[in-house]
N, C-alpha and C positions, 0 to 999 in steps of 0.2 A: 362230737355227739356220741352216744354209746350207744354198741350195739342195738341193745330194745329200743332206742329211739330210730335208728336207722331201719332198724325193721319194723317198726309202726310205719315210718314215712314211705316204705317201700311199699306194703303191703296199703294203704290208704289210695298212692299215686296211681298204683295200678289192680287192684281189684275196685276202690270207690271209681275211678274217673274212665274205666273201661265197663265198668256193669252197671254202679249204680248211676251215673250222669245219664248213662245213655238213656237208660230205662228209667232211672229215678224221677219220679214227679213228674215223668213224660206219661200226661195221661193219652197217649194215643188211642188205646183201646174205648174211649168216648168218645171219637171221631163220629160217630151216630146222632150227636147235638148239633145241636142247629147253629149257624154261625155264632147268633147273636148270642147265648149261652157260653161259647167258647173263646168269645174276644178278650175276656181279661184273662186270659191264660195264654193269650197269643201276642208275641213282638213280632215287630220288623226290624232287625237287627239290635237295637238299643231302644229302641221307642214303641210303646203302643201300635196296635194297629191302628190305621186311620179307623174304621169303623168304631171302634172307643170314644174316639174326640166327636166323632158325628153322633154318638149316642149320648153323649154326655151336651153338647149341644141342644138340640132334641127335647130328650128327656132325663136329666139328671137319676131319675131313679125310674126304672123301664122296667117291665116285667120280661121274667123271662122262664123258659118250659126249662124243666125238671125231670128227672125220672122218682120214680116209687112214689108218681100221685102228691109229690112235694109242690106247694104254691109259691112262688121262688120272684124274688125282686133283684135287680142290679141296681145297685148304687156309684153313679160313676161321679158326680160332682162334690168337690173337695164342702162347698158346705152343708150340703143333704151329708157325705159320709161321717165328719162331724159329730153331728145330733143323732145319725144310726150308733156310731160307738161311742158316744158321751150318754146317750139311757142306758144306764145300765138298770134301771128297774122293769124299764118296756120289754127288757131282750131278755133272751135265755141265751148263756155259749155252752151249760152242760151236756159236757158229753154223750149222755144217754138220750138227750133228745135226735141226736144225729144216729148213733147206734139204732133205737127203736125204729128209727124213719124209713135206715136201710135194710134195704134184704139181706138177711142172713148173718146180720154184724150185732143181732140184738143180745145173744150171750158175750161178746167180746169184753176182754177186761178192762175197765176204765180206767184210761193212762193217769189222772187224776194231776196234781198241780195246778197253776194258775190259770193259765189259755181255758181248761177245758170247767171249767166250775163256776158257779156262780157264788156272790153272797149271799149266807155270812160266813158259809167256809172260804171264798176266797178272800176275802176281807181276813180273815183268822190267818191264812199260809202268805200274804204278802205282809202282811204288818210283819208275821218274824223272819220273812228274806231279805225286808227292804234294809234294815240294817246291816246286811253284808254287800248290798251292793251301792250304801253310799262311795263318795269318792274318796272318803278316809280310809275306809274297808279295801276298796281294790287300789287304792296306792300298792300298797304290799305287792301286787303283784308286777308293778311297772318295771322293776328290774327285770324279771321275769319275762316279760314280753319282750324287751329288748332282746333279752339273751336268744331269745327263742326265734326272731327274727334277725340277728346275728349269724345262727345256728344257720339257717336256712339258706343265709345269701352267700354263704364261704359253700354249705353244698353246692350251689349252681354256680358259683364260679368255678368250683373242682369239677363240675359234669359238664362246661361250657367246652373243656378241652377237647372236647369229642365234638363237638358242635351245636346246632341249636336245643333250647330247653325246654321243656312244660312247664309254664310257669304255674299251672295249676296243678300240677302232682308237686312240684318242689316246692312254692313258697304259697299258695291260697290258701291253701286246703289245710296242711301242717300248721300253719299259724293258731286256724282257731281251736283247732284239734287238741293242742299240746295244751294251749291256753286255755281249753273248760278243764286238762286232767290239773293243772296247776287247783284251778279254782276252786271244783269240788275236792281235793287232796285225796283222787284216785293214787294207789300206792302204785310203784314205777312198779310191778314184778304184773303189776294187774293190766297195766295200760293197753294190752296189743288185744286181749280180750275187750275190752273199754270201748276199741275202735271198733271192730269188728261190731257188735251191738248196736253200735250208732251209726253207723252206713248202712246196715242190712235193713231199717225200718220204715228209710226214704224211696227203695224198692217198692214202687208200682206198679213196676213191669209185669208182673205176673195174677193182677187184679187185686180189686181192697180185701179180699179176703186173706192172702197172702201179705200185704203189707199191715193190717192189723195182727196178724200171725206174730210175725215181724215187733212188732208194738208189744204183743205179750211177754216174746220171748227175753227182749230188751230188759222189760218192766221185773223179771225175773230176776234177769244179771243183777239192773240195779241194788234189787233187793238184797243180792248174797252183799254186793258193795256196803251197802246199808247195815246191814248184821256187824261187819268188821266194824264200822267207824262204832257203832255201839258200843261193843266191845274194848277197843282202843281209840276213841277219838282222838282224831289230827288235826292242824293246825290248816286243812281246810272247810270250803262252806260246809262240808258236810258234819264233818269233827268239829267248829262249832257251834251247829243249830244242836250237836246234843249235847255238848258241853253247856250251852247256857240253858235250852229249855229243857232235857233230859227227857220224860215223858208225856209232857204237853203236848209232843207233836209223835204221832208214832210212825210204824217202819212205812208203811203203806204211804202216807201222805210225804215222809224223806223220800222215797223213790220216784215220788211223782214230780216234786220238786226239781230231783236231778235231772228227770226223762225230760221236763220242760226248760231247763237250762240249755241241755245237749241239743233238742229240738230246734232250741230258739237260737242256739249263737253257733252252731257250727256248719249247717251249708250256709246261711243266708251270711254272713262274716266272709265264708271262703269267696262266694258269688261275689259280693262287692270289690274283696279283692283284685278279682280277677275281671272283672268288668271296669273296675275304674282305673283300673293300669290300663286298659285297651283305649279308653279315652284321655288317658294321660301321652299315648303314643301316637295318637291319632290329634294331637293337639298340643306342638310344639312350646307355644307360649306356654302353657298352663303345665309343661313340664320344665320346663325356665323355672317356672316361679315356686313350685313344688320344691326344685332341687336348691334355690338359690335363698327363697324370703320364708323363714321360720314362718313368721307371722301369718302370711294367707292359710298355711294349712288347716287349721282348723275350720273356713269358712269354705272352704274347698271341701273335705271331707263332708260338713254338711249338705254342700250343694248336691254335692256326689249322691247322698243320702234319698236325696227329691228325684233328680234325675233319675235314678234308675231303678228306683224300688223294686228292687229285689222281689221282696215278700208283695206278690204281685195282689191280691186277694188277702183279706183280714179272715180271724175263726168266723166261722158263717152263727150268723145270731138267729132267733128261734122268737119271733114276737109271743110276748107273753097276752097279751089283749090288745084289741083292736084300737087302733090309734091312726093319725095322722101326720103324716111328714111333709113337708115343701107341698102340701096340695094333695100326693098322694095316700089313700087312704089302704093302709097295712092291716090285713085281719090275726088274730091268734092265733099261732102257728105255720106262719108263713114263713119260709125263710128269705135270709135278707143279706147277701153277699155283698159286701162291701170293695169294688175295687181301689189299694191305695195306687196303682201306676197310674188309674185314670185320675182319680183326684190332685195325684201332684203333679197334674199338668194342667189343671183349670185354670183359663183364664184370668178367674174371679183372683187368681196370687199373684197377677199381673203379666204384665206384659213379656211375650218372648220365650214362656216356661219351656218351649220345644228344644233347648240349648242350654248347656250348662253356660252360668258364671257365677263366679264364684263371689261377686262384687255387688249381688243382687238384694233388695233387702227387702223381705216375704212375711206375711206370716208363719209361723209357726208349721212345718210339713209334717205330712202323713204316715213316712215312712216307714213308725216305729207305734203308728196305731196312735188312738187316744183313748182316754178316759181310762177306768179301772182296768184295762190290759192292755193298755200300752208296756210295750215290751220292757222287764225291770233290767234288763241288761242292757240296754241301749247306752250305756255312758261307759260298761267293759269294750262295748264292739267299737267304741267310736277310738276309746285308747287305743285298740289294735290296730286302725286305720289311720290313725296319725301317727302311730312308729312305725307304720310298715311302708305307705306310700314313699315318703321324705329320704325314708332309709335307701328304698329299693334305686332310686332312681342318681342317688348322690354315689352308691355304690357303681352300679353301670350307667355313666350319662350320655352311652352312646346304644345304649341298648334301641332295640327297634324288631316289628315284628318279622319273623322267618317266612311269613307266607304271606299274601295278598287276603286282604281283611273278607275278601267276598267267599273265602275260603273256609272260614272256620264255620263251625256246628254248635248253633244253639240248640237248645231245648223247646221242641216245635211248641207243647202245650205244657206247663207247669205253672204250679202256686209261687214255686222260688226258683225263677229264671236264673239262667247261669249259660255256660259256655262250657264243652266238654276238653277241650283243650286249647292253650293260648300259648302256640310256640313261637320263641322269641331268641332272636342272635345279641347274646351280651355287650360283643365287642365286635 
């Protein structure tokens, strides 16, 4: 590994996984909400709260109190959440409807890309992404991922000499980190700046004022990023959205595109990492068959996907006029919070969902959203998860955790649950 890559991985391992895990996406300072408001942001160790399953029981789609006078719905069952993110003409996700709602975030600058926009601008920036992220498009990078997961597992063999590891400063986190600067074709001299940017924005610890702060400053970087690939386009996403559309898409809308790439595939990728190695170690057989049968991995990875959904809450949708859902009736302008951990645990996808297997046959999971913002990276992340599990475990197949499971530190309240470190004895 060279230098700048060892000091991205150093400076990630231990400024992300000591300030921003801690604080990041821990929305504690909303500890002022009322339980039932703050259960989809709450695990018990790998699972939903119970009170989730009992509300989703209940009432599939339950009202729930808001601040800034917002009228607010929770969506906990897999087929009410569905039909909330398959209208996409019902719903609003543009940003400025969340900016206007809250205090004080009404001038903030609109990160812009797909999450946060509606059609027919978003219809216009996925039509020209989606072709970089068929699976023809990111082949190119599968050597790439290997290497970079290669990279990673020769460091924690060399740091195992000393004793046990972080598996989430050495291989979660680095993986999908290195794998968005491949993607967008950030230049290696740019990368340690790159990082920096993209952890500083999941900082919530210091209120949304500060984390949109955060969002701006980002939105900024990307832009100087944006200027270069203009200037000299690269042989990545970014270098060729302007090599093929040149000025059909301008700087403002490339930036937002990347801010949404970085957003969407680099905690929630590391998260899964690091979570589904904990239940690969916590479940002997299914690291049998991880290290041993090519073949279950990618039906594993999927399940992985359901279980644990990461991205615990979808973008919160903004009804555009009064309509009704499963019985309940939604006025304009309510918002409508979609949980996907509750939905991929509903009964309605059969029997047993409290438990991975990977041998199960479901419909279709939530994990990665639906309809027009289902996440367009979801088949890069899934590549990263099927060379990284298989790899890690074939690598050390005596590895096992350092500490008693009751030991480690989630993330008490977060949109994209994770675990702040997962130390592990290789040998």
């Amino acid at each position: 590994m060279s230098n700048l890559r060892s000091n991205i991985v150093t400076w990630l391992g231990r400024k992300y996984f000591t300030k921003i895990q801690k604080n990041g996406f821990d929305l504690s300072k909303m500890s002022f909400l009322p339980d039932a408001t703050l259960a989809p942001l709450k695990r018990d160790g790998l699972d939903p709260v119970a009170d989730l399953s009992k509300t989703r029981a209940k009432e599939p789609i339950s009202k729930i109190w808001l601040p800034f006078g917002i009228n607010g719905w929770l969506v906990t069952g897999y087929d009410e959440t569905k039909a909330v993110l398959g209208k996409a003409k019902g719903f609003s996700s543009d940003f400025t409807n969340l900016a206007e709602k809250t205090v004080g975030l009404a001038q903030q600058q609109n990160p812009g890309g797909l999450g946060f926009s509606d059609p027919p601008t978003h219809t216009r920036l996925r039509r020209l992404l989606t072709p970089e992220f068929t699976m023809r498009r990111l082949s190119r990078l599968t050597p790439r991922i290997h290497a970079i997961v290669e990279e990673r597992l020769d460091d924690m063999a060399a740091a195992s000499a000393e004793g046990p590891v972080d598996l989430v400063e050495m291989f979660a986190l680095p993986i999908p980190a290195l794998v968005i600067c491949e993607l967008l074709g950030v230049p290696y001299e740019d990368r340690e700046d790159f990082q920096r940017h993209s952890t500083a924005r999941f900082d919530l610890g210091s209120g949304a004022n500060a984390s949109f702060g955060a969002m701006s400053d980002s939105l900024t970087y990307l832009h100087g990023i944006v200027r270069k690939q203009r200037e000299e386009p690269g042989d990545g996403l970014l270098g060729m959205l302007v090599k093929e559309h040149g000025d059909d898409i301008d700087d403002q809308e490339l930036a937002g595109l990347a801010d949404g790439v970085l957003t969407g595939g680099l905690e929630t990728t590391a998260s899964m990492l690091a979570l589904g190695t904990l239940v690969l170690l916590q479940a002997p057989e299914q690291f049998a068959a991880i290290r041993d049968q090519e073949e279950v991995v990618d039906s594993f990875v999927d399940e992985l996907l359901r279980y644990l959904s990461v991205v615990q809450v979808a973008f919160p949708r903004f009804a555009r006029e009064d309509m009704e859902i499963a019985g309940t009736k939604i006025s304009a302008g309510d918002l409508v919070l979609c949980s996907l951990s509750g939905a991929n645990r509903d009964e309605k996808l059969g029997p047993d969902m409290e438990r991975v297997d990977p041998h199960r046959q479901t419909p279709s999971h939530l994990a990665f959203g639906h309809g027009i913002h289902r996440c367009i990276g979801a088949e890069l992340a899934k590549m990263e998860l099927r060379a990284a599990y298989p790899a890690l475990v074939r690598r050390f197949p005596e590895m096992r955790l350092a500490v008693d499971a009751d030991r480690l530190k989630y993330r008490k309240l977060s949109i994209v649950y994770g675990v702040d470190a997962l130390p592990v004895t290789l040998r």
